[in-house]
VOGU-3710 file (C-alpha; in Angstrom, 3 decimals, decimal comma):
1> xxxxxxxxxx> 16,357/-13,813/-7,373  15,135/-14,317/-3,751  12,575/-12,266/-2,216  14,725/-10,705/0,107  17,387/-9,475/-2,289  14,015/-8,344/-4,143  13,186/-6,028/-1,391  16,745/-4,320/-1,935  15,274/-3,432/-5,440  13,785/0,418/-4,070
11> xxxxxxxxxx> 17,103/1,235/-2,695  18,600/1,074/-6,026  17,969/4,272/-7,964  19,083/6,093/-4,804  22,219/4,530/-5,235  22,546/4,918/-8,746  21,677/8,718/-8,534  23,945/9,592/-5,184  26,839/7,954/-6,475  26,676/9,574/-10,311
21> xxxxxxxxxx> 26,093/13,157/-8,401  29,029/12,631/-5,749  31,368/11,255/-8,608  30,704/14,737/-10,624  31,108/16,769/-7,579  34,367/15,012/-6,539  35,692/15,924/-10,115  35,791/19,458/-9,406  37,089/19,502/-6,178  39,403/22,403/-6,404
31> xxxxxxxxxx> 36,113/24,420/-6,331  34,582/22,889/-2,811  34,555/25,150/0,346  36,946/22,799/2,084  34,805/22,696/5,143  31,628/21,847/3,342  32,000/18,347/1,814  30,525/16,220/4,267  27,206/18,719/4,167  27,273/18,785/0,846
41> xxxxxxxxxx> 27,720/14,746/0,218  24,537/14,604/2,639  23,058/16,911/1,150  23,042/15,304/-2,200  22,238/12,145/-0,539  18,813/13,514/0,372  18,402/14,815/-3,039  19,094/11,628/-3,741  15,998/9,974/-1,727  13,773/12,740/-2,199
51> xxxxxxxxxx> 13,654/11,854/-6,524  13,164/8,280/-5,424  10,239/9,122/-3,225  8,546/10,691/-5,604  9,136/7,535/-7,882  8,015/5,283/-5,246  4,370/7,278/-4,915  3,437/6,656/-8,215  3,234/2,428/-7,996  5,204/1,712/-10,696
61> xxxxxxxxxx> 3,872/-1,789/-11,790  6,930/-3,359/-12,389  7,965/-2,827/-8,956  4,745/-3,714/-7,600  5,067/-6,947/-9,322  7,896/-7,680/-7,819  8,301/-6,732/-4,597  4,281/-6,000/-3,765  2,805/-2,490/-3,063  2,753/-3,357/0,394
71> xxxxxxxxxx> 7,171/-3,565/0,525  6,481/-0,545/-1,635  5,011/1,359/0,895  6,935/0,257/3,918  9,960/1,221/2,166  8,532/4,676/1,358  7,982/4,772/4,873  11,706/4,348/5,825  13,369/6,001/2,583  11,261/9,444/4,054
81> xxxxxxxxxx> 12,953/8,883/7,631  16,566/8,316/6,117  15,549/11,447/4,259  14,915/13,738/6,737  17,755/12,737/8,797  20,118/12,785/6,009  18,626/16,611/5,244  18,795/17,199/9,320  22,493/16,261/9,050  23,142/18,641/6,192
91> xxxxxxxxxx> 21,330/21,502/7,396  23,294/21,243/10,777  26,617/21,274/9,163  25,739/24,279/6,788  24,733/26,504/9,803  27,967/25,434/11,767  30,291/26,238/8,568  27,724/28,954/7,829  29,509/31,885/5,727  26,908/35,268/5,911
101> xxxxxxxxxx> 26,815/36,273/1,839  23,888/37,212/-0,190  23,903/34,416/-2,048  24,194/32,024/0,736  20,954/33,557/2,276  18,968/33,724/0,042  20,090/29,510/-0,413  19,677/29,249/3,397  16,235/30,328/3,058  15,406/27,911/0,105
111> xxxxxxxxxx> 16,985/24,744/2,141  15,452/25,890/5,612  11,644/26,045/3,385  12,818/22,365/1,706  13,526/21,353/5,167  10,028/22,483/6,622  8,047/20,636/3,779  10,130/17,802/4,542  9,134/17,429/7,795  5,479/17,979/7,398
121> xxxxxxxxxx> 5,269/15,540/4,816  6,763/12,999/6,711  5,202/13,762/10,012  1,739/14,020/7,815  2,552/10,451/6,494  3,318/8,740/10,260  0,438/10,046/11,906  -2,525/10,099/8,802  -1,435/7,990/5,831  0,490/4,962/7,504
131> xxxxxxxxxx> -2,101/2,496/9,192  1,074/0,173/10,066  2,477/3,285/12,459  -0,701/4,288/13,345  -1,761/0,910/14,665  1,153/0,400/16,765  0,488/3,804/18,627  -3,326/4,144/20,604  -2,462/7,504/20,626  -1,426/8,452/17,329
141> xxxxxxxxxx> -4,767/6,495/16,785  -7,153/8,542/19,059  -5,436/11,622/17,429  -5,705/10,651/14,140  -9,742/10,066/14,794  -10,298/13,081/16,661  -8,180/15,524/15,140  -6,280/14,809/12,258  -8,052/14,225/8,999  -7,031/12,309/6,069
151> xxxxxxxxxx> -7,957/14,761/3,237  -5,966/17,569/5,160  -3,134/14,886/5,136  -3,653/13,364/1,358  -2,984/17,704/0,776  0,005/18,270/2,661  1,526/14,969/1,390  1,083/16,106/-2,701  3,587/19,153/-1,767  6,361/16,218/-2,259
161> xxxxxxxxxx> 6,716/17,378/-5,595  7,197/21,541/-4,466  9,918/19,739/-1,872  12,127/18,307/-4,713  11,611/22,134/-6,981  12,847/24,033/-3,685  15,708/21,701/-3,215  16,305/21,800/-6,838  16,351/25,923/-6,546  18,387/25,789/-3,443
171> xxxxxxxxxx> 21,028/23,422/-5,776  21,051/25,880/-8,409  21,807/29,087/-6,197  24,697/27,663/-4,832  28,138/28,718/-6,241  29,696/25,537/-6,445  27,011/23,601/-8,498  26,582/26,137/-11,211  30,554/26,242/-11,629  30,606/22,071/-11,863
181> xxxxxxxxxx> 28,860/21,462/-15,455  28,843/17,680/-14,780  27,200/18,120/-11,442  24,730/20,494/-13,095  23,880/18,729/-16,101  23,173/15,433/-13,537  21,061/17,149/-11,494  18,969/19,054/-14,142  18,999/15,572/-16,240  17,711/13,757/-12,970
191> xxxxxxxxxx> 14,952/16,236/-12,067  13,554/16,832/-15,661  13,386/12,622/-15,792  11,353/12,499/-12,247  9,332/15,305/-13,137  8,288/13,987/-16,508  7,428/10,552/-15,248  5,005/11,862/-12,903  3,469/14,270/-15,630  3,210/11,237/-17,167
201> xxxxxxxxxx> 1,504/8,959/-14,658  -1,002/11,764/-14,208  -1,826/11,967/-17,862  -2,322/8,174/-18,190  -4,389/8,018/-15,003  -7,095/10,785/-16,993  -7,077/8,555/-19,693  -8,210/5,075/-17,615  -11,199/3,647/-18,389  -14,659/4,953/-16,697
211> xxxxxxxxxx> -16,383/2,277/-14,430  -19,869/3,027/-13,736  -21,494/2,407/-10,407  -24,599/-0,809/-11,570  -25,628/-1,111/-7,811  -24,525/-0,512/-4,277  -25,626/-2,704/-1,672  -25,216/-2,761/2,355  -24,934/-6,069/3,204  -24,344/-5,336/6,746
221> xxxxxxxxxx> -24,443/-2,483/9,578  -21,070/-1,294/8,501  -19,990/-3,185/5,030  -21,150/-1,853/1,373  -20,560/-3,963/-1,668  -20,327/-2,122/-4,769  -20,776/-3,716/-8,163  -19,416/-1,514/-11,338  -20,418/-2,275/-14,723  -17,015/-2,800/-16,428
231> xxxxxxxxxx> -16,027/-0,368/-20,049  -16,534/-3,179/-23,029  -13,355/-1,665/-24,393  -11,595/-2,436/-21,203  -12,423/-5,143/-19,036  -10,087/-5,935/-16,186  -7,936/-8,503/-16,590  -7,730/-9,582/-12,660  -6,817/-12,572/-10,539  -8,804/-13,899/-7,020
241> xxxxxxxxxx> -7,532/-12,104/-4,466  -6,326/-8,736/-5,740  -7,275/-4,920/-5,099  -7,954/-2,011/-6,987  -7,283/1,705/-6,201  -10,842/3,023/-6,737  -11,571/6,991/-7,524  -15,061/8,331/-7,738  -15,115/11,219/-10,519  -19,408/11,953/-10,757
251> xxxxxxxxxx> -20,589/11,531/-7,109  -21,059/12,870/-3,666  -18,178/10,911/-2,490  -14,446/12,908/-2,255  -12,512/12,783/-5,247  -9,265/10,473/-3,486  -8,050/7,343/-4,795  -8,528/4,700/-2,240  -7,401/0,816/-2,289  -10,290/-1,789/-1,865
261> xxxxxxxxxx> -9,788/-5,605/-2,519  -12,100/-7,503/-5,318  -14,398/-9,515/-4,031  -16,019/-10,692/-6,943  -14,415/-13,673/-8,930  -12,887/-13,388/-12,743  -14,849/-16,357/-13,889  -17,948/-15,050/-12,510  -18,706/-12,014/-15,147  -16,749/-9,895/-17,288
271> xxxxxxxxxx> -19,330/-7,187/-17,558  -18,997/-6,562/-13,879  -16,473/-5,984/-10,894  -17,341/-5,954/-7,293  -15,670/-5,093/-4,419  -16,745/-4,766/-0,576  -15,950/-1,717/1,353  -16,171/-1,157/5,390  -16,976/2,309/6,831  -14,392/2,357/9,624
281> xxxxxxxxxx> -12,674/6,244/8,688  -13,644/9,555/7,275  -13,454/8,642/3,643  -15,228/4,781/4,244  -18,209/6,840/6,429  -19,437/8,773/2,741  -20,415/5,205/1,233  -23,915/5,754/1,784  -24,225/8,495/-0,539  -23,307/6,807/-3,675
291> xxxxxxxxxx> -26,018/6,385/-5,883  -26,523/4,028/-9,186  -25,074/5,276/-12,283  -21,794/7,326/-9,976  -19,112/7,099/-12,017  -15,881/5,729/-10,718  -11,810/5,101/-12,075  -10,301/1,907/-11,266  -6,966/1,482/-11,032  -4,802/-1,854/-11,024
301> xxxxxxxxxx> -5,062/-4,470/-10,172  -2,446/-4,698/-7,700  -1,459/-7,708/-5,598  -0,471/-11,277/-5,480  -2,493/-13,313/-2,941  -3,224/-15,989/-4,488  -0,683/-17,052/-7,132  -1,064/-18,939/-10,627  0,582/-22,063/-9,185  -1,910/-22,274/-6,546
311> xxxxxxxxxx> -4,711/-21,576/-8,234  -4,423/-24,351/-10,572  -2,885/-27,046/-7,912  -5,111/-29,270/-6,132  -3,217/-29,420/-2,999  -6,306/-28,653/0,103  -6,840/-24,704/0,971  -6,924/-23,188/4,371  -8,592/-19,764/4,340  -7,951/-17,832/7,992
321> xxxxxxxxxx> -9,659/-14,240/7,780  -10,258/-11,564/10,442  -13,302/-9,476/10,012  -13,673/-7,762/6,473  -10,354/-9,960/5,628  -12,527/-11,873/4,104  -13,440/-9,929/1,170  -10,103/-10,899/-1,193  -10,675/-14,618/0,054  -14,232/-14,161/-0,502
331> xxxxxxxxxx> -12,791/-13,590/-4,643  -10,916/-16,867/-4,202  -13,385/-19,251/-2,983  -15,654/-18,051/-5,515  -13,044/-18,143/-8,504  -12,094/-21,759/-6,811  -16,007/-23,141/-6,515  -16,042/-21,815/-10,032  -12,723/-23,731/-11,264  -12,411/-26,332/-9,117
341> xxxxxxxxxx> -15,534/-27,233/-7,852  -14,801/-30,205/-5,864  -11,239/-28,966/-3,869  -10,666/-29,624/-0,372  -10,868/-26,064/0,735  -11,495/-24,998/4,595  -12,710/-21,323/5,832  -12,187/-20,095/9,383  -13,283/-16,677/10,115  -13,162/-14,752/13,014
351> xxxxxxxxxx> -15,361/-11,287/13,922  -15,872/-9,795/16,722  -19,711/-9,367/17,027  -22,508/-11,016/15,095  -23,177/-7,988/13,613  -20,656/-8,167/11,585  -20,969/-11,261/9,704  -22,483/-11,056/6,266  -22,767/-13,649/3,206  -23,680/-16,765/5,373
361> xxxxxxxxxx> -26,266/-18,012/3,037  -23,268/-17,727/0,053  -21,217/-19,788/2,103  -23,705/-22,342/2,875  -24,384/-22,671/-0,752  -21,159/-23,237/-1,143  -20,686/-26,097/1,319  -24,295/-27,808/-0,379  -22,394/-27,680/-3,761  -18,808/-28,614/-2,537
371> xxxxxxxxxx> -19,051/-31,631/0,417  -15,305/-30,999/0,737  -15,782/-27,634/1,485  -16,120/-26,397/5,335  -16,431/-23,042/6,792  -15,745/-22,225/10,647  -16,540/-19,248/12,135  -15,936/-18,176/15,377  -16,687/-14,679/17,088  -14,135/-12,866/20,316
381> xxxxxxxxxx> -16,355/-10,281/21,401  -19,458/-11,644/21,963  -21,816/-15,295/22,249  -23,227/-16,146/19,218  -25,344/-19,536/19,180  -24,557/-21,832/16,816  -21,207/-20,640/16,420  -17,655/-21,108/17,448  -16,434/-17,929/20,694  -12,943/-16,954/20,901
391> xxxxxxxxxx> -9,856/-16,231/18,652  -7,812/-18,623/15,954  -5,276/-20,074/18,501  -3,364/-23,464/18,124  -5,568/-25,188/20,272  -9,147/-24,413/18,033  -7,035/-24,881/14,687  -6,704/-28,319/16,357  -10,265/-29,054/17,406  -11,228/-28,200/14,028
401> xxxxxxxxxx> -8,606/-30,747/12,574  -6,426/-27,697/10,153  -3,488/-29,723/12,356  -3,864/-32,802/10,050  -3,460/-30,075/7,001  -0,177/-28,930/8,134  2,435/-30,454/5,834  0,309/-30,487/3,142  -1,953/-27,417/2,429  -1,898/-24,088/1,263
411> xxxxxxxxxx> -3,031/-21,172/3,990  -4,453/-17,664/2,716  -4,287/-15,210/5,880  -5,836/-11,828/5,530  -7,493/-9,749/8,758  -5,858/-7,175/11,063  -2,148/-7,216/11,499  -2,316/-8,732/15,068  -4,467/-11,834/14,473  -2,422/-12,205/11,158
421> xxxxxxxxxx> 0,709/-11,905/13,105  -0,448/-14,158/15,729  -1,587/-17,212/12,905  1,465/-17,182/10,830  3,438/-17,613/14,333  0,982/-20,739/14,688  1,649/-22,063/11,208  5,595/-21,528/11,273  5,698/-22,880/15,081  4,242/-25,951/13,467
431> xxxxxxxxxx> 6,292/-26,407/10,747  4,307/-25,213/7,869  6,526/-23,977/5,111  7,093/-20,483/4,526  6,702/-20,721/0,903  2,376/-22,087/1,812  1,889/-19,094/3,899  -0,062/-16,574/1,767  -0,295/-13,552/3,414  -2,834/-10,138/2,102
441> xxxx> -1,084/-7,561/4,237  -1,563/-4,738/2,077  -3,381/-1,738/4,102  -3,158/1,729/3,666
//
């Protein structure tokens, strides 16, 4: 199966679940306010998307595997928007068909609360939670900095589970649902099911393994890199390239779960994991007050940068990374100088000041023990002597002979959505095949 048809994987238990709940509401339809069945068919639609969102949050691995947690997430992202106009819709038609009863109230006032937590959540996930809205809006941006904060928003996004018991409740208090013992049955069967799954994802995240913080080092004005000692019980079984969800449990640092990519290589030591970590946000800013011996949760890996095929081909390697990009290629090229010592491999980084650069003496070690190695780095913000100034166009990729590499090589992207944007345009405008295009695009 292609990787677009793939993609259509999410959309399936919606499906599955609308059409099984509309089929047992059609089969009572002597019992259906006449005026009400469009309301009630969207209404059951959003039901519908609201179970699968709360599927969707927990990462189910075979998913992720699949599709990536990255399509994961973006289709989260749209699944909430179809939601809330699908439970917009509804709500509309109710109040224009509106019959005043007791019982309808008292369901009015259930669906108008569903409708409220609906909208927060998904107005809490555009502006705090989703870095790809977020970064196409400087002023969702500047409010997110200056006003909004993520914790607040982490909060007000966990009430996704109270969303889907208040629709249930506002289900159950309506006449024709408890009279339809299909419809019932379904829905009850449907909500028990989501409900349990997540009880159950909960329960197996308290049982992962502990990882304890060995050292944590600053290896620049803004970038950590913290190095866990790994359970003996249960070392991670990772690839180059891949991220973990990291939670601190004994430390200063807030108790969230936060995505981070490996930096450290699987050939290098079992007994430890390292990954690098940026203070650019609220949550980022608190690195400085871990201390040695902090206990930590690690969850994944997750991810599929660089693949098995690639990893054990010798065709040459193009690494393009913007700014702390670098970390998940940083895993490869140390996995690959580990593996494949002698592969053609090429590095071109770009940062904005000099202040941000960091492992330079690792790299030149690298190029001493691999001659076919090379590393290019070039800076847009400011002058640096002895280096390359401006961005990864067509023209430098050129001067710097990745043209010759073209029909041939492998290229790992990973940086800031623009400047990977802007090099995969480069790469497909000069006929580089889709299928040698890696691309780390996971951000959250």
């Amino acid at each position: 199966m292609n990787q677009k048809k793939l993609r259509l994987l999410p959309f399936v238990t919606p499906i599955i679940i609308f059409a099984s709940l509309l089929a047992a509401l059609l089969s009572r339809r002597e019992i259906l306010p006449g005026n009400r069945i469009v309301s009630i068919t969207f209404g059951l639609f959003a039901f519908s998307l609201m179970l699968t969102q709360v599927l969707i949050s927990l990462r189910p691995k075979f998913l992720e595997r699949k599709i990536g947690l990255s399509t994961i997430y973006k289709t989260h992202g749209k699944l909430a928007i179809i939601l809330v106009l699908a439970s917009i819709i509804h709500a509309v038609i109710i109040e224009v068909t509106k019959v005043s009863n007791a019982a309808l109230t008292i369901a009015s006032f259930s669906g108008s609360l569903s409708m409220l937590l609906l909208l927060l959540i998904t107005l809490t996930g555009m502006l705090v939670l989703s870095s790809s809205y977020i970064s196409k809006y400087p002023f969702v941006k500047r409010l997110k900095i200056h006003t909004l904060k993520r914790e607040v928003g982490l909060l007000i996004h966990r009430f996704s589970k109270l969303a889907v018991l208040i629709i249930f409740i506002h289900m159950m208090l309506t006449d024709y649902v408890r009279a339809n013992t299909a419809l019932l049955a379904l829905s009850i069967l449907y909500v028990s099911l989501v409900m349990g799954v997540d009880v159950a994802s909960h329960v197996h995240r308290k049982r992962l393994p502990k990882f304890v913080l060995h050292n944590s080092t600053q290896i620049n004005e803004k970038v950590f890199e913290l190095e866990f000692t790994q359970p003996k019980n249960a070392i991670m079984s990772y690839k180059s390239g891949q991220f973990v969800f990291v939670r601190f449990l004994a430390s200063e640092v807030p108790d969230e779960s936060h995505p981070f990519s490996i930096s450290s290589a699987p050939l290098q030591s079992e007994s430890l994991i390292k990954i690098m970590v940026k203070n650019i946000g609220d949550y980022t800013s608190t690195m400085k007050l871990l201390k040695k011996g902090d206990i930590a949760v690690l969850e994944g890996p997750y991810g599929n940068f660089m693949d098995e095929r690639t990893a054990l081909a010798n065709t040459p390697l193009v690494m393009l990374a913007g700014g702390i990009g670098i970390t998940p290629i940083l895993s490869i090229l140390r996995s690959q100088m580990a593996a494949q010592p002698s592969r053609k491999i090429i590095l071109v980084w770009t940062l904005s000041l000099k202040s941000d650069l960091l492992m330079i003496d690792e790299l030149q070690n690298m190029q001493h023990t691999n001659p076919n190695f090379s590393y290019h780095i070039t800076f847009t913000n400011e002058l640096v002597e002895a280096f390359d100034y401006g961005r990864i166009s067509r023209d430098y990729l050129q001067c710097i002979k990745v043209n010759t590499l073209y029909s041939e090589a492998d290229f790992f992207i990973c940086g800031p959505r623009p400047m990977m944007s802007a090099v995969k345009s480069i790469l497909l405008d000069n006929q580089v095949k889709p299928d040698n295009i890696h691309i780390e695009e996971f951000s959250f």
